[in-house]
C-alpha positions in Angstrom: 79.2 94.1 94.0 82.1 96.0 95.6 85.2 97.3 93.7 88.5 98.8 93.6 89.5 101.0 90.7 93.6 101.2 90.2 95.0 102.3 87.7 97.8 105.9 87.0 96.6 109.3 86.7 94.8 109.6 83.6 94.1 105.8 82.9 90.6 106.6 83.0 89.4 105.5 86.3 86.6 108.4 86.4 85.4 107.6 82.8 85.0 103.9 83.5 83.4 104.2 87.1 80.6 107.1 85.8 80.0 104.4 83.4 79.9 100.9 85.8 77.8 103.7 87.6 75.5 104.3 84.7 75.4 100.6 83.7 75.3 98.5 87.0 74.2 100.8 90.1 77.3 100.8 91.4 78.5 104.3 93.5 81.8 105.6 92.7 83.2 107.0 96.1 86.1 108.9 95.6 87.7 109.5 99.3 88.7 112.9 98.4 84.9 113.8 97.5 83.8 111.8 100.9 86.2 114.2 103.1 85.1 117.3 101.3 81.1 116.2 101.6 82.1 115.5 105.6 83.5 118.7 106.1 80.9 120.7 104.1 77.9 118.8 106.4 79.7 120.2 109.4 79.5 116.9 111.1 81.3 115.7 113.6 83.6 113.7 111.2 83.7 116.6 109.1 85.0 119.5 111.9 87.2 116.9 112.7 88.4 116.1 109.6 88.7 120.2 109.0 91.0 120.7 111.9 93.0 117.7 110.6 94.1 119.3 107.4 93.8 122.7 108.9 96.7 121.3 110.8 98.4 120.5 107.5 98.0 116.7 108.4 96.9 113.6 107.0 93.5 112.1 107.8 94.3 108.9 110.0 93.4 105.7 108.2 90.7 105.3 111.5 88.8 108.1 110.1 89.2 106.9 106.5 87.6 103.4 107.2 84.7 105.4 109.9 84.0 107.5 107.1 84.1 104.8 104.4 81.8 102.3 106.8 79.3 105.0 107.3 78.9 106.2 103.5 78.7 102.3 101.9 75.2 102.5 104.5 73.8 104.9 102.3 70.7 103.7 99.9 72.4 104.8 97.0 75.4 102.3 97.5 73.0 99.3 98.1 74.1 97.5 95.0 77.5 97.8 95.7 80.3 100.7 95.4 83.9 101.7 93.3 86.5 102.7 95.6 88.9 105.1 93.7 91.7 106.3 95.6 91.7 104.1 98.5 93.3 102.2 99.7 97.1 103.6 99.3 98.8 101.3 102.0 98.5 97.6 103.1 97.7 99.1 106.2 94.6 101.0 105.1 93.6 97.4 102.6 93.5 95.5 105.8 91.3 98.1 107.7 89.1 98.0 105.0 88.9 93.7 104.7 88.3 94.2 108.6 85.4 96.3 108.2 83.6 95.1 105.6 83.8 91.9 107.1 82.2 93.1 109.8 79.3 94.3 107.8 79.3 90.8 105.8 80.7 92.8 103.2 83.8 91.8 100.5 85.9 93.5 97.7 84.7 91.1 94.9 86.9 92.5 92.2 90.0 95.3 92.0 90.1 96.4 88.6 93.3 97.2 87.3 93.6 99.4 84.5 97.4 98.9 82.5 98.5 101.5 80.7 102.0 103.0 79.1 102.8 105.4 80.8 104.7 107.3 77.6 101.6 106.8 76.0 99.5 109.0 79.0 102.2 111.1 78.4 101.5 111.8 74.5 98.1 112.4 75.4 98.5 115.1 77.8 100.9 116.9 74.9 97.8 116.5 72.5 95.5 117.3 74.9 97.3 121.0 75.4 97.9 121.1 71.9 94.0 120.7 71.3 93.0 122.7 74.0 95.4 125.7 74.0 94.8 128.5 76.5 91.3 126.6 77.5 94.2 123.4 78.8 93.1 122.8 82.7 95.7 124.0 85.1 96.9 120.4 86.2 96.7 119.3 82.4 100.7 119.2 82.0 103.3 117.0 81.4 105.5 118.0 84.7 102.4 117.8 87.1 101.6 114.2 85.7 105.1 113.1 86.0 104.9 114.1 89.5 101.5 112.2 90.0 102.8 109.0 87.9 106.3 108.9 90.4 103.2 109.0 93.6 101.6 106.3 91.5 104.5 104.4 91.2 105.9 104.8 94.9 102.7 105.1 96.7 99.8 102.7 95.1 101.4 100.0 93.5 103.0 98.4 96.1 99.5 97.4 97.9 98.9 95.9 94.4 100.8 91.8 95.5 98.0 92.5 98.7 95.2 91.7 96.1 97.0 89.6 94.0 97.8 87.1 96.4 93.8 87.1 97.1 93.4 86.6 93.5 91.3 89.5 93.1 93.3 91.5 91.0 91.4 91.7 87.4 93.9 93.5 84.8 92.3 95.7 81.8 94.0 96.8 78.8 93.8 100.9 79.8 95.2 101.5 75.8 92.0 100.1 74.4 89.0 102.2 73.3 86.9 103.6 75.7 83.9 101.6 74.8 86.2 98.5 74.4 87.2 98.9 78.4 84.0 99.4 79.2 83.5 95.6 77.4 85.8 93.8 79.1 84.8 95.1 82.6 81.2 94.6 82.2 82.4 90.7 81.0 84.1 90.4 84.2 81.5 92.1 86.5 78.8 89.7 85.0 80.3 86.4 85.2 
């Protein structure tokens, strides 16, 4: 089974996916970690990928799908694979159909995860309140607003791409952890 994972900054995209990894032997492939991994092999990809951003550029949506094509091969994705943070464009969604195809290969589900935004915003007040001096460098109010308005302007529009292929599966993100983790197991086992 292959997925997409949408959903704003701190929605709890990583909690579900370590657990639909856990649970159903599914790999979460963040395309952040993928570059990273590429560039620390020294592959060809990866020196490429270097100079890229060495340049101050972004990584062309080519390379994206090359390196997403050659990294679902790997054994530990056999049962499938979460894509978190890709695709961003309609562009890039189309690539990715393309490809897959190719490798008789589908997204089965994109799992949307709903969530107040306000509400994200309470939490990351309590979470510095809680965590004081030991509160993570990006763990502030001003740098999620700024994530939220890249959200906003940058992911969601690709969102009417899935829905008009009726893969879009929306999750109450204000629930209880365990309680997410309930309804997407019901809709990854049906």
């Amino acid at each position: 089974m292959n997925l997409i994972i949408f959903g704003p900054p701190g929605a709890g995209k990583g909690t579900q996916a370590g657990i639909m990894e856990a649970k159903h032997g599914l790999k979460q492939l963040s395309t952040g970690e993928m570059l990273r991994g590429e560039i620390a092999s020294e592959s060809d990809l990866g020196l490429k990928v270097k100079d890229i951003l060495a340049r101050g550029e972004l990584v062309s949506d080519d390379i994206m799908i090359d390196m997403i094509s050659r990294r679902i091969e790997q054994p530990d994705c056999e049962k499938g694979f979460i894509l978190d943070g890709f695709p961003r464009t309609v562009a890039q969604a189309d690539a990715l159909d393309t490809m897959l195809s190719d490798k008789g290969k589908k997204i089965d589900h994109v799992l949307l995860l709903v969530v107040d935004e306000d509400a994200l915003i309470e939490r990351i007040r309590m979470r510095i309140a809680q965590s004081g001096e030991n509160a993570r460098e990006d763990d502030n109010e001003e740098t999620l607003k700024k994530r939220l308005g890249v959200y906003n302007d940058q992911t969601k529009p690709i969102l009417p791409y899935y829905r008009d292929k009726n893969l879009i599966r929306e999750i109450d993100g204000m629930q209880a952890i365990e309680e997410i983790s309930a309804q997407i197991a019901g809709i990854l086992e049906k």
